[in-house]
N, C-alpha and C positions, 0 to 999 in steps of 0.2 A: 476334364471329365464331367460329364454331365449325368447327374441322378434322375430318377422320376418322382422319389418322394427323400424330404430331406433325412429321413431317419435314417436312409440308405448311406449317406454322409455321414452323418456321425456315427452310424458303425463305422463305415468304413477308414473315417480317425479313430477311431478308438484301437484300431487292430494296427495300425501303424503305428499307432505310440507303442504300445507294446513288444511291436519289434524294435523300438527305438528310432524309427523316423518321424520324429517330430515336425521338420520343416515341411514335409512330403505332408504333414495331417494337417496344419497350418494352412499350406498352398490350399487343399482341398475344401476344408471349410469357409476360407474365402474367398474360394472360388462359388459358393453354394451361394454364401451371402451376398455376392454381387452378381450375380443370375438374377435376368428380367423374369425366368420363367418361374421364380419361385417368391415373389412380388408379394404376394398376401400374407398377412400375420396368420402364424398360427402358432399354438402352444410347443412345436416342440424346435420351433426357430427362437425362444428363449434358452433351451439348454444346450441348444448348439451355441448361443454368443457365450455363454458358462463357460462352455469348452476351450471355445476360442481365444477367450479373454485368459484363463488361466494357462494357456500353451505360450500369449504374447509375454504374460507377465516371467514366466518361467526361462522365457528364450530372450526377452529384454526387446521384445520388435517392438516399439513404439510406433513408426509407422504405421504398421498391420493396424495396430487397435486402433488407430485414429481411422484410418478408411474403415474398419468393421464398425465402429461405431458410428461413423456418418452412415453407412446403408442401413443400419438397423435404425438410425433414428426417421430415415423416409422409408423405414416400411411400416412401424408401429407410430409414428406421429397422430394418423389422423386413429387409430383405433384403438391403441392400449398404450398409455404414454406409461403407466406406470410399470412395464415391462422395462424400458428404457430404465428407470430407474432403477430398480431391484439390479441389471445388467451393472449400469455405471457402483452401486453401491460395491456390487461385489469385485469388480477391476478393483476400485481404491483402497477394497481391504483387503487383496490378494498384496497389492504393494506395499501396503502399509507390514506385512508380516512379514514380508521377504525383508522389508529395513529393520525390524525386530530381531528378525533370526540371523541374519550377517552382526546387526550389532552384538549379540551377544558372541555369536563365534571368534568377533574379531577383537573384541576384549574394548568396545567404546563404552565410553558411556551418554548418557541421556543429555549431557552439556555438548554433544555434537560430535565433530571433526574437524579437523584443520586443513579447511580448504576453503578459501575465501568466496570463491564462485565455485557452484557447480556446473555452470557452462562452460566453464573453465578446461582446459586438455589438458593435463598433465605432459610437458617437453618429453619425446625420449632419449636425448641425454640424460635428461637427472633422473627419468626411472632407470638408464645402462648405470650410471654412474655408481647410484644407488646401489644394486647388485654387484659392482665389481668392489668397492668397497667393502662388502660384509654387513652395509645395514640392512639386515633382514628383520627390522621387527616392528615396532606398529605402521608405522610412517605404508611398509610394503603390506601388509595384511590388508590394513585401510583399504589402500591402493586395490586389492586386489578382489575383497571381499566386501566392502562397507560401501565404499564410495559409485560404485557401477549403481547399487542397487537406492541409492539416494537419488543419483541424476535420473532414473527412471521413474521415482514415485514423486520426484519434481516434473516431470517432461508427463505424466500419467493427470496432472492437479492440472498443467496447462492444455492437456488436451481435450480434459472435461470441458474447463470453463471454455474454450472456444465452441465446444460445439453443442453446448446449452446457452448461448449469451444470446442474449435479445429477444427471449421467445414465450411468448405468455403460458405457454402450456409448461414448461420446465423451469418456472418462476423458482419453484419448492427446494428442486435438487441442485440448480443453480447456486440457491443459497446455501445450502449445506454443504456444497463441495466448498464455495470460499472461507465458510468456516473453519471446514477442515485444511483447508493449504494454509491459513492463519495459525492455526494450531499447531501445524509442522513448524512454522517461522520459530513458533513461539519456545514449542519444546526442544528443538536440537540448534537455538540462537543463531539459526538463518538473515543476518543483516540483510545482505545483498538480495537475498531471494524475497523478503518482505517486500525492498521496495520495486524489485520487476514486478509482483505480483499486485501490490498498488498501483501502477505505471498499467496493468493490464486492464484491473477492472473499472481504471477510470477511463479506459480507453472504451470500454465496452459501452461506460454508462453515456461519453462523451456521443457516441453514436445511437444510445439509443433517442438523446434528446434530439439527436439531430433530426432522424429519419423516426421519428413519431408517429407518422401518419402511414406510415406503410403497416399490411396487416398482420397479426400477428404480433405485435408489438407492446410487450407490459404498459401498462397505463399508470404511469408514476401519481397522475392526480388522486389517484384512489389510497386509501391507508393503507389496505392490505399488501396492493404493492408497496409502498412506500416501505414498509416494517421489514421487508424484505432487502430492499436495498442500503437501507439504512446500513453502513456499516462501523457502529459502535465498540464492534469486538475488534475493527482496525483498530478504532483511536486507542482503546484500550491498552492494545500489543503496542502500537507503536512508544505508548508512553514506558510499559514497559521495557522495550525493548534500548529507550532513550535515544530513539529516531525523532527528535521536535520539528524538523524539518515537515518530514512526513509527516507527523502527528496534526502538522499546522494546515497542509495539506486535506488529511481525510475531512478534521475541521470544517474545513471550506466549505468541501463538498457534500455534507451534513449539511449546513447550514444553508446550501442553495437547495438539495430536497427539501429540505423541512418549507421552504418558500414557496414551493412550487404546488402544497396543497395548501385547502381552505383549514382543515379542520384540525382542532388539537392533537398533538400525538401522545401518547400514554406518560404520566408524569412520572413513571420509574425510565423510563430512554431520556427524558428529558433532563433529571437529575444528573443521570449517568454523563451526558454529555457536556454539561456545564461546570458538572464536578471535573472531568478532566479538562476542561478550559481552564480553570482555574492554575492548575498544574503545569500545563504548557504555557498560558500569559505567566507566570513565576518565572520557569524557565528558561523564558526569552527576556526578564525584566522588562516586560509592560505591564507595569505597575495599575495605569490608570485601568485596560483592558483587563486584568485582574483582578480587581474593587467593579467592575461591570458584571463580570460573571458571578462573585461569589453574591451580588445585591441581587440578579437574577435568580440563583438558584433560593435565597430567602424568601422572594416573592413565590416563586414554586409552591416554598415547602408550606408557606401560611395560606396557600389559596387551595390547593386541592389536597389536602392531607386533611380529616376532618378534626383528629385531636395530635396535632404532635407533642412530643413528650417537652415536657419545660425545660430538660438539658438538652436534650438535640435545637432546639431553638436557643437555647440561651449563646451555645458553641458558634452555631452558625451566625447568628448577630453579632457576635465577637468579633467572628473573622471579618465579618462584611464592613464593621467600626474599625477594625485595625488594616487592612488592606486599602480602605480610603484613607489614613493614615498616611498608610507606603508611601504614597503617591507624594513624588516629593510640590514640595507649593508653585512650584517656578514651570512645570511641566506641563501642567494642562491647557494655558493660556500665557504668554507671554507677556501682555499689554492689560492683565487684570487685577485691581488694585487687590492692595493684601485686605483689607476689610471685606469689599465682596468675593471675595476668594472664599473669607471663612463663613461668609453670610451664606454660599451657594454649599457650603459642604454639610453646612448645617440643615438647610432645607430639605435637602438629599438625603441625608437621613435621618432626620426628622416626621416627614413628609411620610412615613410608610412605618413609621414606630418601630424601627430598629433599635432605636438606643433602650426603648421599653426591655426590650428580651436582654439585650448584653449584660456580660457579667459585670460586678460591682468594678472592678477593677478596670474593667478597659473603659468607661464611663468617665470613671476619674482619671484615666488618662487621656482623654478626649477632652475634658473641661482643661486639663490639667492644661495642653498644649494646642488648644486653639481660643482660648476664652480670656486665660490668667496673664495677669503683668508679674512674674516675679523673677526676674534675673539673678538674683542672689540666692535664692531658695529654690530655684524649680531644679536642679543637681538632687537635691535632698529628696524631694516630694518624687522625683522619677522614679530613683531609681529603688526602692522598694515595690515601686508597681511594678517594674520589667522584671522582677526578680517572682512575685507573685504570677505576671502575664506567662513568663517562663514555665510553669509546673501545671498550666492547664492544657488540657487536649483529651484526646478520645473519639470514638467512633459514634457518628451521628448517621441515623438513617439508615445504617445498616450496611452502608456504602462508605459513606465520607468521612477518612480518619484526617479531623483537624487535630492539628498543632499548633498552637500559637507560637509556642518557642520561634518558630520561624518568623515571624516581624520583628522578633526582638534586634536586629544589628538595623532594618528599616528605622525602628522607631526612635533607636539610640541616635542614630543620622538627623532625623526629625529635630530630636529635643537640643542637638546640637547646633541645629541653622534658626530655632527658635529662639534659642540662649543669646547665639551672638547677634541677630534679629534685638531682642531687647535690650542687648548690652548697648546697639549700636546708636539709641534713642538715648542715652544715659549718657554715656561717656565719648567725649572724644578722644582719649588714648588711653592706652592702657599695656600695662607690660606681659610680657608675655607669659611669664613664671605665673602671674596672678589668672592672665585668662584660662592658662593648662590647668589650675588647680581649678578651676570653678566648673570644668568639662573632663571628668574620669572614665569615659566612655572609651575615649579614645587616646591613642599619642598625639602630642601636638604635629606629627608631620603628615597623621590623616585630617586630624581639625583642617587644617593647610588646604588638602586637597580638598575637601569641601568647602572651606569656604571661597577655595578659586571658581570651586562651578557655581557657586552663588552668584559671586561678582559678574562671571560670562553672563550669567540670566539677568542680571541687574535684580536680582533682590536683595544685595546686600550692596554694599559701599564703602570699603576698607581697603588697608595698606597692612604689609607687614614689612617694618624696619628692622635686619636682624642686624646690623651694624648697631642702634641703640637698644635693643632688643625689647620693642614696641607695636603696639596695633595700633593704627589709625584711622578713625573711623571716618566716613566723610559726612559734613556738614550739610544738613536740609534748611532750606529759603523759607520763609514765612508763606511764600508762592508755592510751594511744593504742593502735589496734588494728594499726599496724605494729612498734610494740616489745612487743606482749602477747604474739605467739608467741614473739619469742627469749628472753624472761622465762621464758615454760613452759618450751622446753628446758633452757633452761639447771639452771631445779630440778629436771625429770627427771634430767640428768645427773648434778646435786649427790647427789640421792638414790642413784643406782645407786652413786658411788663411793662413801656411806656405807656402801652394805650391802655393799660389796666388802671396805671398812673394819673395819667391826663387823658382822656378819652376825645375824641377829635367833635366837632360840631360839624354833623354830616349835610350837606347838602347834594341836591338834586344834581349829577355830573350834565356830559355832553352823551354820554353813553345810555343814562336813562328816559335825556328826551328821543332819544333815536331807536328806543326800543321799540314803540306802537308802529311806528311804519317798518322796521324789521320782521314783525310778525307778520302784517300783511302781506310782506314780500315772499317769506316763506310757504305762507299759506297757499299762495297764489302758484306758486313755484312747485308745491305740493300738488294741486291739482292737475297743474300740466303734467306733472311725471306720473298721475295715476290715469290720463286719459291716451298717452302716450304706452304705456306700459297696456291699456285697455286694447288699445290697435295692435300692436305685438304678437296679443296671446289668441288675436282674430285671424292674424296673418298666418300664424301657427296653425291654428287648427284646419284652417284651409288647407296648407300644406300637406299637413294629416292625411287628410281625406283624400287628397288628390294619390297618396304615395297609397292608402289604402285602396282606392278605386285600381290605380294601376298594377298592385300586388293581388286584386283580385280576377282582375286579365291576366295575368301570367298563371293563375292556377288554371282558370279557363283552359286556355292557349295549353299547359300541360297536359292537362284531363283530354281533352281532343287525341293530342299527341300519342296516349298512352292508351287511349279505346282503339286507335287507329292498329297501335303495336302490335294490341291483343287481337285483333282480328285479325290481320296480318301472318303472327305467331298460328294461329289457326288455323287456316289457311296449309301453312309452313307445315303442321304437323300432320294433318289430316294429310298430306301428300306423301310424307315419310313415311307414315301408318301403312299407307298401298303399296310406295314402293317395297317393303318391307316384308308386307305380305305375299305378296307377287314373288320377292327374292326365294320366301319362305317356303312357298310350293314348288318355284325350280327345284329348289335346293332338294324338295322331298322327292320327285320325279327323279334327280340324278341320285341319289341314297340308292330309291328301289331297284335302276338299273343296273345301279354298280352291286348290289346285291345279286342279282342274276347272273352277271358275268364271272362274280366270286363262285356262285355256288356250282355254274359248269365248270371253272377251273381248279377247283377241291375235288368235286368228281375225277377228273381228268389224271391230278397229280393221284389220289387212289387207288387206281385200276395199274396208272404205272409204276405205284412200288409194290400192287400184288404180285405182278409180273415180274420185279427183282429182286423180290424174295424169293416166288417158286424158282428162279434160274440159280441164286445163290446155296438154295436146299440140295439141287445135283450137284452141283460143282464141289462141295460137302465129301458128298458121297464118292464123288469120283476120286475125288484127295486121300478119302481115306483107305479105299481100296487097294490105291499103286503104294503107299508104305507099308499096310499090313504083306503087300507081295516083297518090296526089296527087304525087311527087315532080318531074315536069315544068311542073304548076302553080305550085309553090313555088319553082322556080329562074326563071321568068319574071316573078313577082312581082315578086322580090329583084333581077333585073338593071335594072326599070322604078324600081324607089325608088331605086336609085344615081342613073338618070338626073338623076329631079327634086333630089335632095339637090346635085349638083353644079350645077344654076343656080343653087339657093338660097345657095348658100356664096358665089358669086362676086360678087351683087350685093349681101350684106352687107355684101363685103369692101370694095368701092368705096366703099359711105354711110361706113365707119367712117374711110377715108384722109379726107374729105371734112372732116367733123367733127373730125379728130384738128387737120389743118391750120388749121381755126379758131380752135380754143384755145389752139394754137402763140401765133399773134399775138396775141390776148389779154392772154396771161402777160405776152409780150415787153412789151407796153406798162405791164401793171400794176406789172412788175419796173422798170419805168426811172422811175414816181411814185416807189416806194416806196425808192429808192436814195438821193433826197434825204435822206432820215430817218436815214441809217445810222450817222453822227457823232455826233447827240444819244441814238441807241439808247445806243453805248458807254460815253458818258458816264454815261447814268442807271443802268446793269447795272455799271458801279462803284459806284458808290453805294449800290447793293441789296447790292453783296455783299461790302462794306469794312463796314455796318451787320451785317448777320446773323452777318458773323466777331464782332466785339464781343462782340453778345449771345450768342452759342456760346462765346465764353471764358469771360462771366461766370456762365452757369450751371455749364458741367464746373467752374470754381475751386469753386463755392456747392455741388455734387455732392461732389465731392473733400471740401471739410473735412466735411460731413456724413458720408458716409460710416467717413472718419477718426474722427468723433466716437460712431459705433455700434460701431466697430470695439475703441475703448477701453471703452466701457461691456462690450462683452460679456465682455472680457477680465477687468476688475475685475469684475463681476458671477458669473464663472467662480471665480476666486480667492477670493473670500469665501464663496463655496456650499463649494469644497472646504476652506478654511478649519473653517467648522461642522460639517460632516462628519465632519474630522478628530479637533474636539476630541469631537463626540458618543460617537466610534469608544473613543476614549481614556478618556473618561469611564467608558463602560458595561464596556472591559477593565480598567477600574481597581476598578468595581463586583463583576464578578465574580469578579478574581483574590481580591478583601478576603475574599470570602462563601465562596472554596474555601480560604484560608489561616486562616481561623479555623477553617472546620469541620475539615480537617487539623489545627490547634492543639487543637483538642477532642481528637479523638478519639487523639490522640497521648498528652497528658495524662491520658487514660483509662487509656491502656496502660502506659504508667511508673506511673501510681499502682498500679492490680492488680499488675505487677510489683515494685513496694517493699513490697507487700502480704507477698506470697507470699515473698520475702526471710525479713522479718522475723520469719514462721510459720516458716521451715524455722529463722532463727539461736533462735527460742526451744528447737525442737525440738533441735538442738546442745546447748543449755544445758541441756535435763534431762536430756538422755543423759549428758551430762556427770558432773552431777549424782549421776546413777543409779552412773555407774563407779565415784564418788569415793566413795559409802555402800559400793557393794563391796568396794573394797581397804581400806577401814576394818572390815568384818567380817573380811578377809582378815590384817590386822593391819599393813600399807602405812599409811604417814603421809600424812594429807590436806591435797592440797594447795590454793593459798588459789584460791577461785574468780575466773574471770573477771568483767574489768565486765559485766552486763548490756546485752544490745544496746539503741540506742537507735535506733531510728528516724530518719534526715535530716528539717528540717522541708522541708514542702513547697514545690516554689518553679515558676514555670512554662517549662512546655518553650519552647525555639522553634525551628522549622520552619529544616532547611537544605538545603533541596531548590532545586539549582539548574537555571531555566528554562534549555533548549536554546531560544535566537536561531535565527530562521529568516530567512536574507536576503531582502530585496527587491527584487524588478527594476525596475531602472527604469521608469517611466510613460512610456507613447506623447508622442510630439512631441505641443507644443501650439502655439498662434498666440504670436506673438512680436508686440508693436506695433512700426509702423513707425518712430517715434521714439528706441526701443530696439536697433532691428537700426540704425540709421542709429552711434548712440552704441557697438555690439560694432566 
């Protein structure tokens, strides 16, 4: 049906819904909105989508809204976008009330419903089963009233964001619709739907980088879009939500926006984002990644905050000293000795006056455990500080609730691979009783396990004998590469106090007569590379000039091009212009003739209904002349047919008393044979229905156990399909995990070997420099000293992967049938 103006449509839905054809006002309203002929915005094609939108949300047509809101948004794109918007704002809170008002009818609450997916179908056996059982109550309410009206304002959040994604004008509500589908996740603990709806709008973002250049297209380099994209209330939820998977994810893709502009972005997004790195590096035990983030957000807080508070700073230096802590010693480098280990952590934080702001207490346990020799005493001196480290925390920034408590099983780890670290330079055996008392942190069968990952790292060197129940630590060579450096100092020193001692009697070397022709030769060698370098920057500018000359022929050559166009263009239009006017004056000549030939044909059609109206006026007349003549005929008629109708009734009425009287007596007699009979009737209709009872128990009993006996088979037949299922499920993730943790083990083992590579090239390069020094102070007349061991390369041995999987909880499964044998035994 086609209108002439659209108001005529939304009346004319509005009088259909009233009689209750809703799908009939539906049909007609989008039939309005996808009419060519109704193409232009205008204000009252806003409250027809009002209309529309609340008739979809009402009937649940998802579809309808998706196509009414694609034509509404090519008809007001290029003219009022924010029609578009106010339209989309109110779809998502027509839905959002509809999942308000079913929740409260259906007795949910705000922690969800137990439905793992909402694309999910619900089987109709377990909704028949359901009902033939008797469970009629929340599980079937859900089902009936909750759950529809969720998969709708989830299918209403995905129809937004597709058909605002990628478009510089709907940048605004783009973002606020993902807001809000975040905020659903968040409040009715949506797992599954969080992470489709990540999976969506990274799909979105993954194409808008792709097709960048096409128009219309947000312009991620700029900040305002960025700030938009940016989505921080992901990571947020998903940290809540304890998806690190995801979380590690949105991460990412924060972290390649933020790359992709020049300029800083606001230091409260920035906190926020690095404060939740922090959280997820924990979570996943990347310890080192963790001590990155919280020293980044330190540097934050000291560089763009003009006065932070002396606790918020002193908390966050805390964490950023105790989190490089975590990090256990053996993990960042494998091939780096333990002195520059503690030299490089010290630098580190050092380097940027961290250790300034930390509290008194993590300070001293920093010196305590990277600085101090005391194997017998550092048990003592610890653990009053972890006991202290323990009772600080609090809320920094307004944002960030640190807790130290949390390094403290870190740190206890720490002071334990320190302990037997010093024990191991001391003692070469030692019993076992004596090592567990000197480490209270832990049982000795976790000491055990730590100091097995030491030995795998090669930072420790022990045995444990429990046949004499002994540690045995292993013996270091005079050659070892932690006593080769104090061996060198020590002979540097030796030497300098010789010559302090006996001072040498210096003469002229071979090295100082061959300096004077050395400088000439440099001199010399200086000037070629300054006249060399002279012709270069000649040859250059030539170049220059040449690509300037020729870039100023192509504007030429353009400019030609483009006066040519416009003249051309000119030309082009000036012809339009005439045909146009030329069309313009046919046009007016056929108007005034078709004008003439209307107004003799309005003449024409005039005169001929003067002429059927005068004929209709007699004809009138004539009508009513011939009834005002028969009307005294026809009431003489009508008095004479009463006459005879009333003899005829009367002598009916007699035959029928006559007759009726007959059959009276009749009955009377046939009733008083048949009254004899009435005693054996009763008897026999017991009989009939003491038998039918019988057979009616014995089929419902023979109905009953069969039934009973389907009821268990489907049951068992239920449980063994999900059985197989199960273990296929397990199978195939046991398949793929093997096929990602070897290819991880490869390519891991890849990267340690080139790095043991490149080692071993930089300790030769060491060793001839070395080398090199030791021939100079030998020319020099310096005693040479005895050379290092040659490096030796570790033999190779293979990595293994300690990347721990983030558990993602499962929700309980929908009720199932219960046998009745089994509810009888609950």
């Amino acid at each position: 049906m086609s209108f002439l103006k659209p108001e005529n449509a939304l009346k004319r839905a509005e009088d259909l819904i009233k009689v209750g054809q809703k799908q009939e006002a539906l049909n007609t309203l989008q039939g309005l909105i996808t009419s060519k002929r109704h193409r232009s915005w205008q204000n009252t094609h806003e409250l027809i989508m009002f209309k529309y939108v609340e008739l979809c949300v009402e009937m649940r047509k998802g579809q309808f809204a998706k196509d009414g809101l694609i034509q509404y948004r090519s008809i007001c794109q290029n003219v009022n976008v924010s029609s578009l918007e106010e339209v989309i704002k109110h779809f998502i809170n027509l839905s959002t009330k509809k999942v308000t008002q079913a929740c409260s009818e259906g007795q949910t609450l705000e922690q969800g419903i137990d439905v793992d997916d909402l694309e999910a179908y619900k089987r109709p056996e377990d909704l028949m089963m359901s009902y033939v059982s008797g469970e009629k109550g929340k599980d079937i309410s859900d089902w009936e009233l909750v759950i529809p009206q969720f998969k709708f304002l989830w299918e209403s959040y995905k129809i937004v964001l597709d058909i605002l994604r990628n478009n510089s004008k709907f940048e605004a509500v783009y973002a606020m619709t993902a807001r809000r589908a975040f905020q659903f996740c968040k409040q009715y603990k949506r797992k599954t739907e969080f992470r489709r709806l990540c999976g969506i709008i990274r799909h979105h973002l993954t194409n808008l980088i792709k097709y960048q250049d096409q128009p219309d297209r947000p312009d991620l380099s700029s900040p305002e879009s960025l700030q938009l994209y940016l989505r921080l209330d992901q990571l947020e939820i998903a940290a809540e939500l304890e998806l690190w998977k995801e979380a590690f994810r949105s991460a990412e893709d924060i972290h390649g926006l933020m790359c992709m502009v020049s300029k800083t972005l606001k230091p409260s997004m920035m906190s926020s984002y690095y404060a939740k790195l922090t959280e997820i590096f924990w979570r996943s035990s990347s310890h080192l990644y963790h001590a990155y983030a919280w020293f980044n957000l330190f540097l934050l807080q000291k560089s763009f905050h003009k006065s932070p508070s002396q606790k918020d700073m002193e908390l966050i230096a805390s964490a950023v000293v105790l989190s490089a802590l975590s990090v256990p010693p053996y993990e960042s480098n494998l091939e780096l000795e333990q002195e520059k280990e503690i030299n490089l952590r010290r630098a580190n934080l050092e380097s940027e006056g961290v250790m300034s702001y930390a509290a008194q207490e993590v300070k001293d346990m920093y010196y305590l455990l990277e600085q101090t020799f005391l194997p017998s005493d550092l048990e003592l001196k610890v653990t009053p500080l972890l006991n202290k480290i323990s009772k600080v925390g609090g809320i920094a920034s307004s944002i960030l609730n640190v807790q130290l408590s949390t390094y403290v099983p870190e740190l206890k780890k720490l002071a334990t691979l320190r302990l037997l670290q010093q024990v191991s330079n001391v003692y070469q055996t030692m019993k076992i009783e004596n090592l567990a008392g000197m480490i209270p942190f832990f049982d000795f069968s976790v000491v055990e396990k730590i100091s097995v990952d030491a030995v795998k790292h090669k930072f420790l060197s022990m045995k444990i004998d429990h046949m004499k129940k002994v540690v045995i630590f292993g013996k270091k060579s005079l050659e070892a590469d932690d006593l080769s450096g104090h061996l060198a100092n020590f002979a540097e020193q030796l030497n300098v106090a010789r010559q302090m001692i006996c001072p040498p009697v210096r003469k002229q070397s071979k090295l100082e007569l061959l300096l004077p022709s050395l400088l000439e030769a440099v001199d010399k060698e200086h000037k070629v590379h300054l006249a060399r370098k002279l012709i270069i920057e000649k040859r250059k500018e030539e170049q220059e000039q040449q690509q300037l000359e020729m870039e100023q022929e192509k504007e030429r050559i353009a400019e030609e091009a483009a006066e040519q166009m416009r003249l051309a263009t000119e030309q082009n239009n000036q012809r339009i212009r005439q045909e146009i006017a030329k069309r313009e004056h046919e046009k007016a000549e056929e108007r005034r003739n078709a004008e003439l030939i209307l107004t003799k044909q309005l003449r024409k059609r005039q005169e001929m209904k003067n002429k059927w109206q005068k004929l209709a006026t007699t004809m009138d007349y004539l009508e009513r002349a011939k009834r005002e003549e028969a009307a005294p005929f026809i009431e003489a008629a009508y008095q004479q047919c009463l006459v005879e109708e009333k003899i005829l009734h009367e002598h009916n009425q007699l035959q029928e008393i006559e007759l009726s009287k007959l059959c009276h007596a009749e009955d009377l007699n046939e009733r008083k044979r048949f009254s004899r009979m009435a005693e054996n009737k009763e008897i026999f209709k017991e009989i009939v229905v003491n038998r039918q009872q019988v057979e009616f128990n014995r089929l419902k009993s023979e109905r009953e156990q069969e039934r009973e006996k389907m009821r268990k088979l489907k049951y068992y037949l239920q449980l063994e399909e999900e059985r197989q299922q199960k273990l296929h499920a397990e199978e195939e993730a046991r398949k793929l995990e093997e096929a990602e943790r070897k290819k991880k083990e490869e390519t891991e083992r890849k990267a340690k070997l080139d790095e043991i590579y490149e080692k071993r090239r930089q300790r030769e390069r060491e060793i001839e420099e070395k080398a090199e020094k030791q021939k100079r102070e030998a020319l020099l007349g310096r005693p040479i000293e005895p050379a290092s061991r040659p490096y030796e390369p570790p033999a190779r041995r293979p990595l293994e992967s300690g990347t721990a999987a983030s558990s993602t909880s499962k929700a309980p499964a929908p009720g199932k049938y219960v046998p009745r044998f089994r509810r009888g035994g609950a």
